[in-house]
N, C-alpha and C positions, 0 to 999 in steps of 0.2 A: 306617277307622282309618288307615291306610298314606296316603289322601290327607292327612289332618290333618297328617299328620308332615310330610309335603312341604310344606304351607302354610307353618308353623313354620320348616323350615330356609329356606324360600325369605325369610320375614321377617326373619328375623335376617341373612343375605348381604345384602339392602338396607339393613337398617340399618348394618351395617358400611360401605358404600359409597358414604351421605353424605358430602360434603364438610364437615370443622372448621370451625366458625365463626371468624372473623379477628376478634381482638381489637380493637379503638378505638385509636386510636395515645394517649401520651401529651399533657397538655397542655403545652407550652414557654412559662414567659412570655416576656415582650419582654425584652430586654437592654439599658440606654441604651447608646447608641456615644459616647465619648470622641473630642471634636474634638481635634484636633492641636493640641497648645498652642503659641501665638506670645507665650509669653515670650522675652525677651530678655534677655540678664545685659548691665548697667548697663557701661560700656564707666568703667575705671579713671580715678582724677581723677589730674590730672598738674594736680600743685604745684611752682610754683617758688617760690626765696626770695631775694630780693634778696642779692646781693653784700654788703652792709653787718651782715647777718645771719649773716655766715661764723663758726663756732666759738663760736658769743654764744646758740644753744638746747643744753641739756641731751638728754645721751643718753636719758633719760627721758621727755623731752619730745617728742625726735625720733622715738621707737618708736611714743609716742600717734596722732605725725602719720602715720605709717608704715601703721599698721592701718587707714587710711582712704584713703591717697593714694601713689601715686608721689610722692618727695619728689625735687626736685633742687636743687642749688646752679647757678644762673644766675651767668653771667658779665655781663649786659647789665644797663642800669638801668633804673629806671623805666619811661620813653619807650620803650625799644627795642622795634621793630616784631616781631623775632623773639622777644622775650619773652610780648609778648602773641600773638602767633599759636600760638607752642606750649605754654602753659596753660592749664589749667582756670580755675586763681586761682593769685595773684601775691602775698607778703606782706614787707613789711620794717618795718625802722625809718623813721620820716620820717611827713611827712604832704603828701601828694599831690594835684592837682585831678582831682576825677572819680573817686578811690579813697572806702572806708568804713573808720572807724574803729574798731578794738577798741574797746570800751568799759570794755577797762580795758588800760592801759599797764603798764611799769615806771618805780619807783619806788627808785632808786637812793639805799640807807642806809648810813650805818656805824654798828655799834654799836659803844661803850665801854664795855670791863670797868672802871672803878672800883674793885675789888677789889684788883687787881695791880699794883704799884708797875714802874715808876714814877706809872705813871697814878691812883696815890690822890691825886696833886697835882696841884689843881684847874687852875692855872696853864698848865701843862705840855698838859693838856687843853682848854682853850681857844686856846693857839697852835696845836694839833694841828686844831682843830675849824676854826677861819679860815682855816688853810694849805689845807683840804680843801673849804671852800667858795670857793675862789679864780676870779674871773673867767674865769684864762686856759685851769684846765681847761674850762669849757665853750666856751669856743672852738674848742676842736680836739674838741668833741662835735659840727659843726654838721650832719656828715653823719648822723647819727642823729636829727637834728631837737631836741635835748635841750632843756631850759628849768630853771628855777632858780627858787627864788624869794627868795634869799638869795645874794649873789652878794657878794663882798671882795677885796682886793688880797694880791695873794701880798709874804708878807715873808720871805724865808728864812734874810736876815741876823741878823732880829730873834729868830728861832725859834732860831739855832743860841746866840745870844750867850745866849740863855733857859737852854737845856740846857748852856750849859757854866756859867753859873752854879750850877747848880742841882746841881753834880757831874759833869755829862755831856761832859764836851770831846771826846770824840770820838766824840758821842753815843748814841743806845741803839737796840737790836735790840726789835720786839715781835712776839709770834706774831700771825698773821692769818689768819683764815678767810676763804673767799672765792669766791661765787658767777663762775664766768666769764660777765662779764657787760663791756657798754663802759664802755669808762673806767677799768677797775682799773689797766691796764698805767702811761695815765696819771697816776692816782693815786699810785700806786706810786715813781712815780719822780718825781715833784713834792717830793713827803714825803723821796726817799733827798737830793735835792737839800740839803734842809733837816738831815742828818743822823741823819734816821730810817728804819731799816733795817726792812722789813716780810720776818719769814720768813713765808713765805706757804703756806697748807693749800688746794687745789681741794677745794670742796663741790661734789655732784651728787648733788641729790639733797634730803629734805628735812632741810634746816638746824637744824630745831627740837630735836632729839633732840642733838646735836652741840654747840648753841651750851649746852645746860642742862650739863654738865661744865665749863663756866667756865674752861676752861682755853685760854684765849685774850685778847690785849689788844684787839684791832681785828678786827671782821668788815667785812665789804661784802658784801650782798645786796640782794636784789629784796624790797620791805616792800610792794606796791602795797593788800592787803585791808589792811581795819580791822583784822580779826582776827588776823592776821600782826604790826602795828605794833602792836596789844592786846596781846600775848603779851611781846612786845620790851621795850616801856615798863615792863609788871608786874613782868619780871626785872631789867633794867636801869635802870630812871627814864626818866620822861621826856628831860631835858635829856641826856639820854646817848645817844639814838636820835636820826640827824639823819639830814633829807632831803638829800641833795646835788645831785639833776637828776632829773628825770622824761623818759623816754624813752614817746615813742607811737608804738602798731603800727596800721599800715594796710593791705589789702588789695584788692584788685579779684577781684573774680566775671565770668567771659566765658561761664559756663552758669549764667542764672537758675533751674533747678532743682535745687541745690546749694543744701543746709541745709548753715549753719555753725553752731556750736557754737564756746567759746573754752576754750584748756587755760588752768592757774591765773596760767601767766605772760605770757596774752594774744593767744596765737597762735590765729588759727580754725584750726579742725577742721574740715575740710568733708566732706560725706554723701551721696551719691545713691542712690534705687533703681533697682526696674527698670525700663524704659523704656517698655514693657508688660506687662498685667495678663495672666496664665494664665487661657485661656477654661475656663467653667464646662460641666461633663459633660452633654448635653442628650440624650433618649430618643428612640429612632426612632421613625418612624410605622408 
């Protein structure tokens, strides 16, 4: 009996004295490794604007081209070697060898309120209308490359002895709206020559909203869309909407990979991305 008992505890001292079995480790799957990305950020476009384009784009205009590009006013023209060495793209008035054309220009109008005397008299607005197609303003357009397709002789004699018949001897004041664009200043003082006094409103911005309160005799803007001149004609008449010169914008690209785009009044837009592509996450072996 007494050996039993010792079998017993001696069995259970060994069993206690095995060693625990070690668990299996877990299983880890694989990880992919992320190569190092060699993107690149797109090195900024640097825009210049021809000298002739000074004061003549909208602060609207000039924010669109801002979000895109370093914008600067250049002192040099066309030719100059320092102009093309430190742009991206180069834009002005004019038309250039070896530059690309907007494909659409401006289109330099003035419309006529009809409405508001004195200009209810037809007369009065037809010497108004010849004195503004005159020759000699597009002479002094030539640095902006301008063109015409109606072109007449300045009379200023004839215009003043008109309005002093007419009442006017020391002739009349009209309100004027007025895109800054080339040529008004010209304008402007062609017309004070002749006795007519333009007070004048700066538009910046879009004119449509503005010109529908009719409270104005003479605007001068940019009409270059159909849709633009559509709008113009419906409220005003045709024969009341006149073209006076067409101005074209030109450009040079010195990075072929520069997408342009053009804002409404002609200017390209230019775009790059990145230079390279972010490599794609690949899984170890």
């Amino acid at each position: 009996m007494i050996r039993i008992l010792v079998l017993a505890v001696l069995a259970i001292v060994l069993a206690a004295c095995e060693a625990e079995a070690t668990p299996a480790p877990p299983l880890i799957p694989d990880t992919p490794t992320v190569a190092p990305s060699t993107a690149t950020a797109a090195p900024p476009v640097r825009y210049g604007l021809l000298p002739n384009t000074d004061g003549f784009i909208s602060s609207s205009e000039r924010n669109q081209l801002a979000q895109f590009a370093l914008v600067d006013d250049i002192q040099q023209d066309s030719g100059s070697i320092l102009a093309q060495d430190t742009y991206d793209i180069i834009a002005g008035y004019g038309i250039y060898d070896g530059w690309e054309l907007s494909p659409q220009g401006q289109s330099l109008t003035i419309v006529i309120n009809t409405e508001l005397a004195p200009l209810d008299d037809p007369e009065i607005v037809e010497a108004i209308i010849t004195n503004s197609q005159a020759e000699i303003l597009l002479r002094q357009l030539q640095q902006y490359g301008a063109t015409a397709d109606v072109s007449t002789q300045l009379n200023r004699v004839e215009l003043r002895s008109l309005l002093a018949n007419k009442g006017y001897p020391d002739g009349i004041l009209l309100n004027t709206v007025y895109q800054q664009l080339p040529g008004f200043a010209i304008w402007r003082a062609q017309l004070g020559d002749a006795n007519i006094t333009l007070q004048a409103s700066l538009i910046d911005g879009d004119f449509q909203s503005l010109l529908a309160t009719g409270q104005f005799h003479l605007a001068f803007l940019n009409a270059a869309n159909d849709e633009s001149r559509s709008e113009l004609t419906d409220a005003f008449g045709e024969d009341n909407v006149i073209n006076l010169y067409n101005l074209p914008i030109s450009y040079q690209l010195r990075d072929p990979n520069i997408r342009v785009t053009f804002s409404e009044s002609g200017w390209p837009i230019p775009q790059r991305g990145t230079l390279t592509e972010a490599s794609t996450p690949t899984p170890s072996e």
